[in-house]
Structures are given as structure tokens and as C-alpha cells.
C-alpha positions, -999 to 999 in steps of 0.1 A, spaced: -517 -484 747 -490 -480 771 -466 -470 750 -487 -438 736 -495 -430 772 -456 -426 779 -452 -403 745 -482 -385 753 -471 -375 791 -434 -373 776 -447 -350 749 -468 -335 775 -442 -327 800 -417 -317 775 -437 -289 752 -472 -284 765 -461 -274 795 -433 -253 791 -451 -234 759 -480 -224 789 -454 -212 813 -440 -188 786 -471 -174 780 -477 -163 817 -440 -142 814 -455 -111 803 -485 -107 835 -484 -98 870 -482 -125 897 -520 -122 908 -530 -127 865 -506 -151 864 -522 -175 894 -563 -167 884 -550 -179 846 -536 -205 857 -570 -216 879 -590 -207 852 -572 -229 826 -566 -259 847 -600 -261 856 -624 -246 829 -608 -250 800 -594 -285 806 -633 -297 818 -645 -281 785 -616 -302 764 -630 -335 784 -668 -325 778 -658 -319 739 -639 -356 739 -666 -371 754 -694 -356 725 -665 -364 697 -664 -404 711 -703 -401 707 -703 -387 671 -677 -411 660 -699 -443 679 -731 -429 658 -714 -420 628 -696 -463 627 -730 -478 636 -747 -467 609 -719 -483 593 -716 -511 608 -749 -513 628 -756 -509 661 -740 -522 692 -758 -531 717 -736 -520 746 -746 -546 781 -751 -525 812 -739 -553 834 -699 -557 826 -690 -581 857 -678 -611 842 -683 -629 874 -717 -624 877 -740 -656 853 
């Protein structure tokens, strides 16, 4: 798990990033800094809110699979 972390922040740092910074070449300064706002914060909550409903599909679509889970609410170990 680690190691995808380190590829995806490696891959994440080396072409996400500078692929968006090209894009913003082309506008004014004042575009340039409400894009930027507006991406970091609406589109990237949108791509978390669209993860989170994909892990849900996926979790339905399994258990009919493989039946359901029953998922504990109480996840301290330490607790009898």
C-alpha cells in the first residue's frame, strides 16, 4: 500500500501537476488564481464525493456476490 502511495504522489507531482500549470499559461493573473480556487476546492470535493458513491456501488454490487457483510459499528479492539 505504501508503495502505490509513493508512485501515485510521484506520478502526481511529476505530470498532474505540471499538465494544470500549462493550462493556466494562456489567462490573466486574476483567471488564473479564481481557477485555481475553484479547482482545488470544487472540483477535487466533487472527485472525493464521486469515489465515495463508486466504493458504495462496488460494496453492493460484491455482496450480492458474496453476501452481505455485516460491517460492526464498534471497531476498538480494546473494548470486550
Amino acid at each position: 500500500m505504501a508503495s502505490f502511495q509513493v508512485l501515485r504522489r510521484a506520478g502526481n507531482y511529476a505530470l498532474s501537476q505540471p499538465a494544470r500549470q500549462v493550462l493556466y499559461t494562456v489567462v490573466s493573473r486574476e483567471d488564473r488564481y479564481k481557477a485555481k480556487n475553484f479547482i482545488d476546492t470544487a472540483v477535487y470535493r466533487a472527485g472525493d464525493q464521486v469515489e465515495c458513491w463508486l466504493r458504495e456501488g462496488v460494496a453492493k454490487a460484491m455482496s450480492q456476490f458474496n453476501g452481505a457483510v455485516e460491517r460492526s459499528e464498534n471497531t476498538d479492539k480494546t473494548d470486550p
